[in-house]
ROBA-533742 format. One record per residue (C-alpha): x, y, z; residue number from 1; residue in one letter. Coordinates in nm, 2 decimals, decimal comma. Last residue first. Example, Ala and Ser with C-alpha at 12.3 -4.5 7.8 and 13.67 -1.06 7.14 Angstrom:
// residues 2
<r xx="1,37" yy="-0,11" zz="0,71" seq="2" type="S"/>
<r xx="1,23" yy="-0,45" zz="0,78" seq="1" type="A"/>
This chain:
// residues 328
<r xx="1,25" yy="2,60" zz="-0,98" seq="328" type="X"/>
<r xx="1,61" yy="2,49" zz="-0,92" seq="327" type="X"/>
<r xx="1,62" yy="2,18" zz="-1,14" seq="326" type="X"/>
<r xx="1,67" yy="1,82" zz="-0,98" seq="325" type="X"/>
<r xx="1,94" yy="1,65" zz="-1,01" seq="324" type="X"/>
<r xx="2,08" yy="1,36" zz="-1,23" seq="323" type="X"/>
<r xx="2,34" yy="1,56" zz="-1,41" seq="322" type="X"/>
<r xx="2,30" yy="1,40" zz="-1,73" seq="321" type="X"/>
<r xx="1,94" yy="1,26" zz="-1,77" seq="320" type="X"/>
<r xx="1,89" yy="1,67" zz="-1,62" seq="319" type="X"/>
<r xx="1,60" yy="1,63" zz="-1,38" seq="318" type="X"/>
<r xx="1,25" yy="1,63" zz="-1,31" seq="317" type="X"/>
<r xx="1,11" yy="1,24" zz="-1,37" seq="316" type="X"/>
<r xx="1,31" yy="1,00" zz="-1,23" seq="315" type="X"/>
<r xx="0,97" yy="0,74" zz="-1,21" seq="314" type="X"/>
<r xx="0,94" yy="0,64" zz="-0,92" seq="313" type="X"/>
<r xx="1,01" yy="0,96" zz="-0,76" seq="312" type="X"/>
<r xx="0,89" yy="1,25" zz="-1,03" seq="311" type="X"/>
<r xx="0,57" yy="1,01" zz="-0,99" seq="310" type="X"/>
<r xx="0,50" yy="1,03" zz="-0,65" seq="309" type="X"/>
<r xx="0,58" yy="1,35" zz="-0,62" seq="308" type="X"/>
<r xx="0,30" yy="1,41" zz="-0,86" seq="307" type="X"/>
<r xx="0,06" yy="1,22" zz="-0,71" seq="306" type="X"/>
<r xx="0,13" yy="1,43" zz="-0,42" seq="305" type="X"/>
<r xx="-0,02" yy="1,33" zz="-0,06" seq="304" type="X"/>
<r xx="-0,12" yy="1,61" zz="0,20" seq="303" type="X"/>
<r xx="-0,21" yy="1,44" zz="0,58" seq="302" type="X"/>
<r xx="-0,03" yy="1,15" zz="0,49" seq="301" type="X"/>
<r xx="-0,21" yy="0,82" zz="0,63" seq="300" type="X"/>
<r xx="-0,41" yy="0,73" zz="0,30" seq="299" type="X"/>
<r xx="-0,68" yy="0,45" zz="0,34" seq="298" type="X"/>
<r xx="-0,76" yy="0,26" zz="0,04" seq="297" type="X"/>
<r xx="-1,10" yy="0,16" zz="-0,02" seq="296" type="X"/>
<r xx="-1,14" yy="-0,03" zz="-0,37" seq="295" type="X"/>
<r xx="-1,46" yy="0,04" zz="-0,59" seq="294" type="X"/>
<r xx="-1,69" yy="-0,17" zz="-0,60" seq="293" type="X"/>
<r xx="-1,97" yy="-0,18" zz="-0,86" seq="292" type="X"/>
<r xx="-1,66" yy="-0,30" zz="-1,16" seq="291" type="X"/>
<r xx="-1,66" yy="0,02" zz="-1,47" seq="290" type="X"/>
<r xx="-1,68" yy="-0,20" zz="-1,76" seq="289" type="X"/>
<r xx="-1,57" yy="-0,53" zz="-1,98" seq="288" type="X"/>
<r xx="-1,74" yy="-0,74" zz="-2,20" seq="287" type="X"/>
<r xx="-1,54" yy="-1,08" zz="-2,32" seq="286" type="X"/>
<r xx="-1,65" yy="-1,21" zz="-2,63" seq="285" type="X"/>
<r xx="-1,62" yy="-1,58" zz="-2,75" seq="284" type="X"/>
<r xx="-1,61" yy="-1,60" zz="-3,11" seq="283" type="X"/>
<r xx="-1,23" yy="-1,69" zz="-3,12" seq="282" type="X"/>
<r xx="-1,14" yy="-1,87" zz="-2,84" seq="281" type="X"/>
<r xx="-1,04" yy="-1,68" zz="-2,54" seq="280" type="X"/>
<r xx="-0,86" yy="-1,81" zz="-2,25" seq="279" type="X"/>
<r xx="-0,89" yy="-1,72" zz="-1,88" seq="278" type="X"/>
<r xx="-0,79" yy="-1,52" zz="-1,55" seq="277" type="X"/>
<r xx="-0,43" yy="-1,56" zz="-1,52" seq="276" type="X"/>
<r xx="-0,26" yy="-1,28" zz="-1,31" seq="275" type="X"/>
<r xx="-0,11" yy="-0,94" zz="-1,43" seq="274" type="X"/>
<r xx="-0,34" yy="-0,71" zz="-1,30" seq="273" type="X"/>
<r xx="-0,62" yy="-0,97" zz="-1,48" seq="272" type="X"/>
<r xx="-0,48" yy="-1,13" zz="-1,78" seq="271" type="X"/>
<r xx="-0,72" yy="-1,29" zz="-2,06" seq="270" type="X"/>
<r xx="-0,55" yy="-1,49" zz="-2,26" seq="269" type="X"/>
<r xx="-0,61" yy="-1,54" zz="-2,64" seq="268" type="X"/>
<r xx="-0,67" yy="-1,85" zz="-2,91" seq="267" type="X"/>
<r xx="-0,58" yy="-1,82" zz="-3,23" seq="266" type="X"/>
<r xx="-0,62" yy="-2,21" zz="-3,29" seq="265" type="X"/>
<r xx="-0,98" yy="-2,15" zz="-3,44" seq="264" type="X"/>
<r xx="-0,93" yy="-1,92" zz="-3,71" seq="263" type="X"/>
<r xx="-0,90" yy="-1,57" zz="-3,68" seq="262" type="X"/>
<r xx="-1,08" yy="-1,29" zz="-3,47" seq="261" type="X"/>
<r xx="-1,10" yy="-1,22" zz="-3,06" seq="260" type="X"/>
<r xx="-1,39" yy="-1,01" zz="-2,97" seq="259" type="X"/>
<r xx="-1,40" yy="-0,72" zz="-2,71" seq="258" type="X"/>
<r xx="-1,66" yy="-0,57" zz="-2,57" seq="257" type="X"/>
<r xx="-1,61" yy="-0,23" zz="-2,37" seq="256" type="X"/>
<r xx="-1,90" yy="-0,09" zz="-2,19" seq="255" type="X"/>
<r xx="-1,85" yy="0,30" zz="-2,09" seq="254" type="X"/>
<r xx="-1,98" yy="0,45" zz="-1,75" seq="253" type="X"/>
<r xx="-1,58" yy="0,52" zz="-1,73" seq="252" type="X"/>
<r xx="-1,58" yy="0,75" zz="-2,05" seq="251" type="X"/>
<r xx="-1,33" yy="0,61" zz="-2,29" seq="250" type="X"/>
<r xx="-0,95" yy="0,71" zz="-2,33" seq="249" type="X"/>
<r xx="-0,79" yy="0,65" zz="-2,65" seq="248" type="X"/>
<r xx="-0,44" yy="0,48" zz="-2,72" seq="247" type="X"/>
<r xx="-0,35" yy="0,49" zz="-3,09" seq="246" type="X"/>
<r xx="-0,42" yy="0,25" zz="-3,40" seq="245" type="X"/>
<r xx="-0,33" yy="0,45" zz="-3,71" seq="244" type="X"/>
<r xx="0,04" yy="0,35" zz="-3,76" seq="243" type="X"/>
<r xx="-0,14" yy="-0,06" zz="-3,81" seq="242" type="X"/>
<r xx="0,08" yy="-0,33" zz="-3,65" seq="241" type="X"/>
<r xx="-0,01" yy="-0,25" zz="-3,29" seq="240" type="X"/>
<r xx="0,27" yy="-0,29" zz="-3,07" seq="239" type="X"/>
<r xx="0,05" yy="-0,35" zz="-2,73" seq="238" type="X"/>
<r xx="-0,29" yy="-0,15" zz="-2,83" seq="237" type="X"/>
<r xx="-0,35" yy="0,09" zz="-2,56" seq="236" type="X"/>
<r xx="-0,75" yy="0,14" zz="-2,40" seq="235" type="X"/>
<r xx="-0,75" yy="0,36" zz="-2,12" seq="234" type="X"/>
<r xx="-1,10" yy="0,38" zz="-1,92" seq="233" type="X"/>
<r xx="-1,18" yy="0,66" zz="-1,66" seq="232" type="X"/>
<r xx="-1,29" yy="0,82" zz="-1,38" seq="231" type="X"/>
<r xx="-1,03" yy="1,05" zz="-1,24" seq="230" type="X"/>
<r xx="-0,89" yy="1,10" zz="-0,92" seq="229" type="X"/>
<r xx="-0,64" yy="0,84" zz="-1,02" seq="228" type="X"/>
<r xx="-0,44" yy="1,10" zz="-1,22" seq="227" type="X"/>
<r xx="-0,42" yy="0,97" zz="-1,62" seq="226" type="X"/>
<r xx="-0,09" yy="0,86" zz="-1,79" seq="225" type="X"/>
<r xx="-0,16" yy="0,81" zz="-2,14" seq="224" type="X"/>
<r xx="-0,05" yy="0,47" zz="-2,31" seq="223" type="X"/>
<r xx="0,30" yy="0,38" zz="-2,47" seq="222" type="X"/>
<r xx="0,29" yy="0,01" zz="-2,39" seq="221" type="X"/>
<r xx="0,48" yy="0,06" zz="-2,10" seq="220" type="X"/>
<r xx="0,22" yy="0,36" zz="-1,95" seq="219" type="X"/>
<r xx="-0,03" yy="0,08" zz="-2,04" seq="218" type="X"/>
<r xx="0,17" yy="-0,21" zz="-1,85" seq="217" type="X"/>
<r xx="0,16" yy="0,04" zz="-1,53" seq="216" type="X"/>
<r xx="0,12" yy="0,40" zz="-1,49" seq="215" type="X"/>
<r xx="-0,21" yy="0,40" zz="-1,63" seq="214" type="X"/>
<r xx="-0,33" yy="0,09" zz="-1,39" seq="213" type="X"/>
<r xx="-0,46" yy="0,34" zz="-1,11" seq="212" type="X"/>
<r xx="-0,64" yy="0,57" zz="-1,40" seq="211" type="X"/>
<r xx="-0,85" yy="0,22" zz="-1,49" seq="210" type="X"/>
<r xx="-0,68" yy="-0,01" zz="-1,81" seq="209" type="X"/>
<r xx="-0,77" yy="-0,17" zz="-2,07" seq="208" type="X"/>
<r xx="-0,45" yy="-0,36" zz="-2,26" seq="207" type="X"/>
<r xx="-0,48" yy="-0,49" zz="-2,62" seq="206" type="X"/>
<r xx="-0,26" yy="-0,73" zz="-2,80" seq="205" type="X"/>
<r xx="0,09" yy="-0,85" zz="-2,98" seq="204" type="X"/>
<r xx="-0,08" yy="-0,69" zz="-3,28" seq="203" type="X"/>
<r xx="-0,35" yy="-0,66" zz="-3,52" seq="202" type="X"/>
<r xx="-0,63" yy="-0,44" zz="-3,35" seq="201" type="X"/>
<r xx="-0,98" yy="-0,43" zz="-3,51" seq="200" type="X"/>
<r xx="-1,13" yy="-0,08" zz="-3,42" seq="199" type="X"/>
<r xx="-1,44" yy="0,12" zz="-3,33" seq="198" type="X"/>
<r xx="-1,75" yy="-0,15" zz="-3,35" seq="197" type="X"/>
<r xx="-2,05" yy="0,02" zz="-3,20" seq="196" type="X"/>
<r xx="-2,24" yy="-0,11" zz="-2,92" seq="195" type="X"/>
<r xx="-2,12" yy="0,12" zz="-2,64" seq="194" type="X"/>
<r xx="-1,76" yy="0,05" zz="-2,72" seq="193" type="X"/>
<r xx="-1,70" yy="-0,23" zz="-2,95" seq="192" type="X"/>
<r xx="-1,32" yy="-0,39" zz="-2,97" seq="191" type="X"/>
<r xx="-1,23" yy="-0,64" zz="-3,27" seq="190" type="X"/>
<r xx="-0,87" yy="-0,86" zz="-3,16" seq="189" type="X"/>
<r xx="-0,68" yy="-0,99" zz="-3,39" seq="188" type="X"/>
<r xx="-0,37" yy="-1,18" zz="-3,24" seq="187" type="X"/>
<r xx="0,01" yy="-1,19" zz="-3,25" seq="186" type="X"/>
<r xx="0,29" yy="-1,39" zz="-3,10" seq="185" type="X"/>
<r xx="0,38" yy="-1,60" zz="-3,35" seq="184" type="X"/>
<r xx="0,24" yy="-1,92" zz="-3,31" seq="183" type="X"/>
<r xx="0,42" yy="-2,24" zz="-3,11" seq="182" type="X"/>
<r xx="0,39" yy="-2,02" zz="-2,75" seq="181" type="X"/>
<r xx="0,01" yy="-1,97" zz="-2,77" seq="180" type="X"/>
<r xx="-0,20" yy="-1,77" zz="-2,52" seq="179" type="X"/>
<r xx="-0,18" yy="-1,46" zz="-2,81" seq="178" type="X"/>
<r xx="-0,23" yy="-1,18" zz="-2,52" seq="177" type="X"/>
<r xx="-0,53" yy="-0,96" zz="-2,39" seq="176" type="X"/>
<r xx="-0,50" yy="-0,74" zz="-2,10" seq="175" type="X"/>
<r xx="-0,72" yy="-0,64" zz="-1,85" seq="174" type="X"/>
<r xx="-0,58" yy="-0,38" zz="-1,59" seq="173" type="X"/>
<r xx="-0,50" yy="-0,17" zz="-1,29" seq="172" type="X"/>
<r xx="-0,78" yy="-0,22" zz="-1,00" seq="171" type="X"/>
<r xx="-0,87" yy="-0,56" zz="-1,12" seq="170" type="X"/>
<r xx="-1,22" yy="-0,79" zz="-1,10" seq="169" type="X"/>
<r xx="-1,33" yy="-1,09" zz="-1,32" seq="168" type="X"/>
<r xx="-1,68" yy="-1,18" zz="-1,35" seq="167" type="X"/>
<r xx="-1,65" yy="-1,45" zz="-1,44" seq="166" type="X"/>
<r xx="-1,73" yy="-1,67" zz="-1,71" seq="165" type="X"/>
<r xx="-2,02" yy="-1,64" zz="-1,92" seq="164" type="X"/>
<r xx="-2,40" yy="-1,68" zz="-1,90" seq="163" type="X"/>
<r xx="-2,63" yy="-1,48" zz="-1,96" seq="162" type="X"/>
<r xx="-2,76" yy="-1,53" zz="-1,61" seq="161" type="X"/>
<r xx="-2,49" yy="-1,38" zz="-1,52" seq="160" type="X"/>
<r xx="-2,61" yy="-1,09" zz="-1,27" seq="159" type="X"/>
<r xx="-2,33" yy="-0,96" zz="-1,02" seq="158" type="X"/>
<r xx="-2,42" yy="-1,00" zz="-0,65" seq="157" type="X"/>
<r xx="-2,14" yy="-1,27" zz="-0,57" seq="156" type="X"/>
<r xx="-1,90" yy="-0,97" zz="-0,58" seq="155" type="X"/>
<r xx="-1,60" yy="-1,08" zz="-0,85" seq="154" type="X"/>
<r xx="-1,35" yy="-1,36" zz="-0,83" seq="153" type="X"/>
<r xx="-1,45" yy="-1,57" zz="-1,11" seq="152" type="X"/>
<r xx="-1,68" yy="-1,88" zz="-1,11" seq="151" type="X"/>
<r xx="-1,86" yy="-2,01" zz="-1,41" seq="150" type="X"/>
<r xx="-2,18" yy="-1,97" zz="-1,55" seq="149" type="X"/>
<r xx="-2,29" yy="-2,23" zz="-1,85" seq="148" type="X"/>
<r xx="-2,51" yy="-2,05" zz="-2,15" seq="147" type="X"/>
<r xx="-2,30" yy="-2,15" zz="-2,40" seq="146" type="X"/>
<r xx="-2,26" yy="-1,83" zz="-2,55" seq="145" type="X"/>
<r xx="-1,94" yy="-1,80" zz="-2,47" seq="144" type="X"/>
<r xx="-1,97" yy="-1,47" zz="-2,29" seq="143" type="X"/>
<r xx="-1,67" yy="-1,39" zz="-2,08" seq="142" type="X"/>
<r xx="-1,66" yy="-1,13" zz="-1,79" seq="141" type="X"/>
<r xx="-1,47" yy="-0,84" zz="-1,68" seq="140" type="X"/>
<r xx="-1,52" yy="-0,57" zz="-1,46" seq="139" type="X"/>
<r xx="-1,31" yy="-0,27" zz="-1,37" seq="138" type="X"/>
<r xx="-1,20" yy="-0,09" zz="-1,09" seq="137" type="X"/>
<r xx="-1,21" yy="0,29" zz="-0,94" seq="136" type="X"/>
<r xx="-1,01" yy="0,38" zz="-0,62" seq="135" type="X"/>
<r xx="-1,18" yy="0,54" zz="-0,32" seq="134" type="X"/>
<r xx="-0,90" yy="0,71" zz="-0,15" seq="133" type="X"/>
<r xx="-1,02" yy="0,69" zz="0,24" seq="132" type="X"/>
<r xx="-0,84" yy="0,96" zz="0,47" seq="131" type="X"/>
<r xx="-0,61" yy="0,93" zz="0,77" seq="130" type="X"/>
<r xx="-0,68" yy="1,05" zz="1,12" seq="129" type="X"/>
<r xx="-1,00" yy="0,85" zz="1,24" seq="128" type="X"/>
<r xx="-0,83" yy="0,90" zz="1,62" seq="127" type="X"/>
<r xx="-0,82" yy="0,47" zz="1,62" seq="126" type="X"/>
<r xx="-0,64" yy="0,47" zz="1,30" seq="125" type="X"/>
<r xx="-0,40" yy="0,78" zz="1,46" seq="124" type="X"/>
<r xx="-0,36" yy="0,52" zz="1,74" seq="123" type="X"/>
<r xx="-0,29" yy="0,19" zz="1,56" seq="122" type="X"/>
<r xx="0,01" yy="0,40" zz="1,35" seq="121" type="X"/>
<r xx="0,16" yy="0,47" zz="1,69" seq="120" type="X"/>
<r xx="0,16" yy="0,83" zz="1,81" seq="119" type="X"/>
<r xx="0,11" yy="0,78" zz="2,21" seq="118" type="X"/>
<r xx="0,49" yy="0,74" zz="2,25" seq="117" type="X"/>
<r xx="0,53" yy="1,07" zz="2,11" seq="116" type="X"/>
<r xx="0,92" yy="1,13" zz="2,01" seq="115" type="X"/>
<r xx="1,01" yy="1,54" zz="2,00" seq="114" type="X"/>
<r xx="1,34" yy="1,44" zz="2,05" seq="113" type="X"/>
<r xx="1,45" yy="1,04" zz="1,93" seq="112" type="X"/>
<r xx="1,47" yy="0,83" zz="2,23" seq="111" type="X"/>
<r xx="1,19" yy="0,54" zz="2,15" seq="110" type="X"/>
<r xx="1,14" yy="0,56" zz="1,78" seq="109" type="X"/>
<r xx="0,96" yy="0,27" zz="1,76" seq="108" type="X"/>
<r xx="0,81" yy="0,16" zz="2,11" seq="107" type="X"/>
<r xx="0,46" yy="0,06" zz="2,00" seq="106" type="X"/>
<r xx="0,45" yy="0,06" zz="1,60" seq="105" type="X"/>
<r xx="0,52" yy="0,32" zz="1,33" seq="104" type="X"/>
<r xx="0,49" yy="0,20" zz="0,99" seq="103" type="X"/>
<r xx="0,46" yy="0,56" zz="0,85" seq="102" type="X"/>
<r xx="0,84" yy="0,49" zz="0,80" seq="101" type="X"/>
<r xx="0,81" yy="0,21" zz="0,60" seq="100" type="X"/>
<r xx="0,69" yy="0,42" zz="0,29" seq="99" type="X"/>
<r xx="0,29" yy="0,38" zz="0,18" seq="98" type="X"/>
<r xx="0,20" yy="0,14" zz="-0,11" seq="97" type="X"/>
<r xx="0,00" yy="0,23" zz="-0,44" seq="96" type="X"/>
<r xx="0,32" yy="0,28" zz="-0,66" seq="95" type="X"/>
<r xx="0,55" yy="0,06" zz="-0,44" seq="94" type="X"/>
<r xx="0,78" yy="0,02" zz="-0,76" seq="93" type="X"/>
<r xx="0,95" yy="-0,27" zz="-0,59" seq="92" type="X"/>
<r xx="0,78" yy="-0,45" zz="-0,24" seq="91" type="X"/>
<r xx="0,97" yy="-0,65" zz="0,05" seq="90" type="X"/>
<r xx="0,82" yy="-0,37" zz="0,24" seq="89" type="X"/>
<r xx="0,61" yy="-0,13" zz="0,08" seq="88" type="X"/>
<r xx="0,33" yy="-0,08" zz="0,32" seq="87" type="X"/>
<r xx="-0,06" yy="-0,11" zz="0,23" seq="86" type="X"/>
<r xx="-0,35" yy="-0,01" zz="0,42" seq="85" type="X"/>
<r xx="-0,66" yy="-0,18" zz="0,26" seq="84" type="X"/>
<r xx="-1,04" yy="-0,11" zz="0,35" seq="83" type="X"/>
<r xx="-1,27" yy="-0,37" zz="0,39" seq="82" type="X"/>
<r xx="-1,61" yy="-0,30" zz="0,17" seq="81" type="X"/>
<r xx="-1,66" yy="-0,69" zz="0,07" seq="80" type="X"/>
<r xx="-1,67" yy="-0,60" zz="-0,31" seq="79" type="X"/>
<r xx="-1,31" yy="-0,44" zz="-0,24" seq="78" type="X"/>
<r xx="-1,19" yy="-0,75" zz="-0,09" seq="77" type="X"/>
<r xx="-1,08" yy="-0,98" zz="-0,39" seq="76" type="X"/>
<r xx="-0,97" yy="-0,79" zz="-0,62" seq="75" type="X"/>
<r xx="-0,81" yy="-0,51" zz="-0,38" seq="74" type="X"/>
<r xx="-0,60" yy="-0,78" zz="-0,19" seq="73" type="X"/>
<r xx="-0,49" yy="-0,91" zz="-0,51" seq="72" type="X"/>
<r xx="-0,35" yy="-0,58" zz="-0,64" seq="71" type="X"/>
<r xx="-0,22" yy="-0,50" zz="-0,30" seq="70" type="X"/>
<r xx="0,02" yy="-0,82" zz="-0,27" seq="69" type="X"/>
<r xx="0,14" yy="-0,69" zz="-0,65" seq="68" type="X"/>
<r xx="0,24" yy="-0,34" zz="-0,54" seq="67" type="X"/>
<r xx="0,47" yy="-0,47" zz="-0,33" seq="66" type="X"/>
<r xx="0,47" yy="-0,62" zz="0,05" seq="65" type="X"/>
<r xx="0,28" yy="-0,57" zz="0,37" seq="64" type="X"/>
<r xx="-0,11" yy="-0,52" zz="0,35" seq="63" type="X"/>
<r xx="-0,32" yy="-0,44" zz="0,61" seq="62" type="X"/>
<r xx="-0,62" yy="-0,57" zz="0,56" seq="61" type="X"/>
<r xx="-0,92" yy="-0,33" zz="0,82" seq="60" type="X"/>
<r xx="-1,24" yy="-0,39" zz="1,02" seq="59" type="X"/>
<r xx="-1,18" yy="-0,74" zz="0,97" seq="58" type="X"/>
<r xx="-1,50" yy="-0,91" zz="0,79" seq="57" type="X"/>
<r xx="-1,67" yy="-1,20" zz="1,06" seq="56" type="X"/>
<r xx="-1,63" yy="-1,55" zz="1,11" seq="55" type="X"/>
<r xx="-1,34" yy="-1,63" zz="0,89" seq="54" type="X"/>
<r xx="-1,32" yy="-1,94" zz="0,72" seq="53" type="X"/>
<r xx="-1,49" yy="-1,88" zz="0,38" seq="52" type="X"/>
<r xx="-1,35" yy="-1,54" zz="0,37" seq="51" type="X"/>
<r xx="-1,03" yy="-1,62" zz="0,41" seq="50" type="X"/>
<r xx="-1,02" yy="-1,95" zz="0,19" seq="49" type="X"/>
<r xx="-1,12" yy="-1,75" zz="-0,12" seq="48" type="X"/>
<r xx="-0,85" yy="-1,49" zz="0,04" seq="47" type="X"/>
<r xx="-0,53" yy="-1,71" zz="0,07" seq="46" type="X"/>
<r xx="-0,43" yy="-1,67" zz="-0,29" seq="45" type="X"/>
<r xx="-0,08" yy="-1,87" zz="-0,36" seq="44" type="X"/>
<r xx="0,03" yy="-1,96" zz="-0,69" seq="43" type="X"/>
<r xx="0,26" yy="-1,59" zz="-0,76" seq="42" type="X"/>
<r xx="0,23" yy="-1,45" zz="-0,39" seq="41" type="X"/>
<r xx="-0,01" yy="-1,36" zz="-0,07" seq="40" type="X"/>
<r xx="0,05" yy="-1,51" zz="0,25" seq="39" type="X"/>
<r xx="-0,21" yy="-1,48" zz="0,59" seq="38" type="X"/>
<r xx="-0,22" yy="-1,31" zz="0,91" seq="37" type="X"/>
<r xx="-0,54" yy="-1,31" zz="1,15" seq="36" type="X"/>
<r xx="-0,57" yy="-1,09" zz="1,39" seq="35" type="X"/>
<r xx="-0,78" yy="-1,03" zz="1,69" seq="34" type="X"/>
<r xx="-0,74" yy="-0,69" zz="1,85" seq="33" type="X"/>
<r xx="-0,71" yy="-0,69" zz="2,22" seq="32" type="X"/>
<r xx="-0,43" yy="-0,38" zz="2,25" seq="31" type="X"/>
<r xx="-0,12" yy="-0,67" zz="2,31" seq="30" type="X"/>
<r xx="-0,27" yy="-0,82" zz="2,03" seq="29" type="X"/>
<r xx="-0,23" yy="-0,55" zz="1,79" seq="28" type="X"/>
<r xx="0,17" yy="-0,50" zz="1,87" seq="27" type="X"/>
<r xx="0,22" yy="-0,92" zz="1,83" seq="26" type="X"/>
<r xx="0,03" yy="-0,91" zz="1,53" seq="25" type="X"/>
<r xx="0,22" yy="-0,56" zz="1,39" seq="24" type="X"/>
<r xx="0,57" yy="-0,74" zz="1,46" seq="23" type="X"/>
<r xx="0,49" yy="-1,05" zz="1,35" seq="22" type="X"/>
<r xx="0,36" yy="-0,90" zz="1,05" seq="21" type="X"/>
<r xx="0,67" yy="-0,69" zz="1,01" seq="20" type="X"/>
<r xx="0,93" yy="-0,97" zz="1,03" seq="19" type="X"/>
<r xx="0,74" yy="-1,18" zz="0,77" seq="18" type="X"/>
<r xx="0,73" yy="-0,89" zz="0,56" seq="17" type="X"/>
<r xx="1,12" yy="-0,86" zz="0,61" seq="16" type="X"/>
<r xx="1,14" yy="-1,24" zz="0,50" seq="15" type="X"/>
<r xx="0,98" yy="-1,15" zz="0,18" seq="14" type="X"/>
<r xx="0,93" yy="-1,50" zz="-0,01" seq="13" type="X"/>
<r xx="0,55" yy="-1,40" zz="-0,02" seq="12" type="X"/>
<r xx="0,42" yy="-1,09" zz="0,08" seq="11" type="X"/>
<r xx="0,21" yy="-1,03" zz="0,34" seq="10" type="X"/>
<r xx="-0,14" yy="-0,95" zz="0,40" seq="9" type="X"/>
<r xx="-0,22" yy="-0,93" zz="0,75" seq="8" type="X"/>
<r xx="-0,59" yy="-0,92" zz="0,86" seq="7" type="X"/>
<r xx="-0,71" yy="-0,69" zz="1,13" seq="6" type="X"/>
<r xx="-1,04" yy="-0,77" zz="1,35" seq="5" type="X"/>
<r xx="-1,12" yy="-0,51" zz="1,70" seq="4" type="X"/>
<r xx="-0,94" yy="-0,23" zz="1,54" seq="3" type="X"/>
<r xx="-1,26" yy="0,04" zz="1,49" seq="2" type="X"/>
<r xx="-1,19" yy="0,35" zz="1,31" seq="1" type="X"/>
């Protein structure tokens, strides 16, 4: 892999992300890479102004932060074709990140046996020793039949001369949610897969979700948990009020349109991995699918378990009472 032009994600408010950039840009620098560093956080997205700035596409974003600094770095490069290496460092769950320690910069380590001084993390990039996870994402946009286009933060290549907003990008999830405070905090919402009509949802709302986004507000709202080497749509109703409505999971070549119902001050947001995309009125529909792009993610351990993953973030495997791990 090429290092000539790296981007540095970080996270916002994380002062050890801020340490760690510095770090890496002062570490690619000394090697001749250009890099350009820039803040990602709640109100603050510096890639519209990234890519209209920048001369070229970096050969790689490095991401330093939480699972939430990744989510917006895959939205808004994965229709550019720039791969993403994410750290958890300032981070939480760290669900799509890599640990710390695979951090590994000039001089780290220095002492300990066995140390290579040759085996930075800019090296083994360099000696094409990681692998590229190619992560399925979805697509949204609004028809309001008004025939009026308006931005979103999807690949420029996307038709909508029907009109609409968006499209809309997110690696874990759409979700739909009443957008008023004053009403009680329930909505209608009709979905129609593949042009036929399957259910009308009465509840606090509707989440779809890729494999990636299973283990997030869908896996909360009692949704399946699907491995991200399948292709795949989850659709969970958020505290449905009907005992028959259940989470199903739809084919990922599948187009999902989804209606909200009621009279006119039932309005409905449309959340994008947990960011703001748009409101609904009732009678506009907002068609959602499989996105063109999927996101690159490179993965530095030579053999990763999802499943390890899991039993860690999750405290899976062991007694709720003696808090260890069985023998088997």
């Amino acid at each position: 892999m090429r290092l000539e032009r790296v981007w540095l994600i970080l996270r916002k408010g994380s002062q050890a992300a801020q340490r760690q950039a510095r770090r890496c840009a002062q570490d690619l620098r000394s090697q001749g890479a250009s890099v350009t560093t820039a803040v990602s956080g709640l109100g603050l997205n510096p890639f519209p102004g990234l890519l209209a700035t920048e001369a070229e596409l970096p050969d790689l974003a490095v991401v330093l932060g939480g699972d939430g600094t990744v989510l917006a770095a895959a939205r808004h490069l994965a229709s550019y074709g720039v791969p993403v290496l994410s750290f958890n460092v300032g981070g939480h769950l760290g669900f799509l990140t890599h640990e710390r320690r695979l951090l590994r910069l000039q001089g780290d380590g220095h002492g300990e046996p066995g140390h290579d001084p040759d085996d930075t993390l800019w090296q083994r990039l360099r000696d094409d020793r990681f692998a590229i996870e190619r992560r399925m994402m979805l697509e949204a946009r609004v028809d309001r039949g008004d025939g009026v286009p308006q931005e979103g933060d999807g690949a420029s290549d996307v038709d909508l001369s029907g009109g609409g907003d968006g499209p809309h990008t997110a690696l874990n999830d759409f979700y739909f949610r009443p957008a008023l405070d004053e009403l009680s905090p329930t909505c209608m919402l009709e979905l129609e897969i593949d042009g036929e009509v399957v259910d009308q949802y009465r509840g606090d709302g509707l989440i779809i979700a890729t494999p990636t986004g299973s283990t997030g507000y869908a896996m909360a709202a009692g949704g399946p948990i699907l491995h991200p080497g399948i292709e795949a749509i989850v659709v969970t109703p958020i505290c449905p009020m009907s005992l028959s409505s259940r989470a199903v999971v739809v084919p990922p070549g599948s187009r999902l349109s989804v209606w909200p119902l009621g009279e006119a001050s039932r309005r409905v947001k449309l959340w994008k991995d947990g960011a703001h995309a748009t409101v609904l009125e009732p009678g506009d529909r907002c068609v959602l699918q499989r996105g063109r792009h999927p996101v690159l993610m490179l993965q530095l351990e030579q053999s990763p378990s999802y499943y390890s993953t899991l039993t860690h973030k999750l405290h899976w495997a062991g007694s709720l009472t003696a808090g260890e791990p069985s023998r088997n």
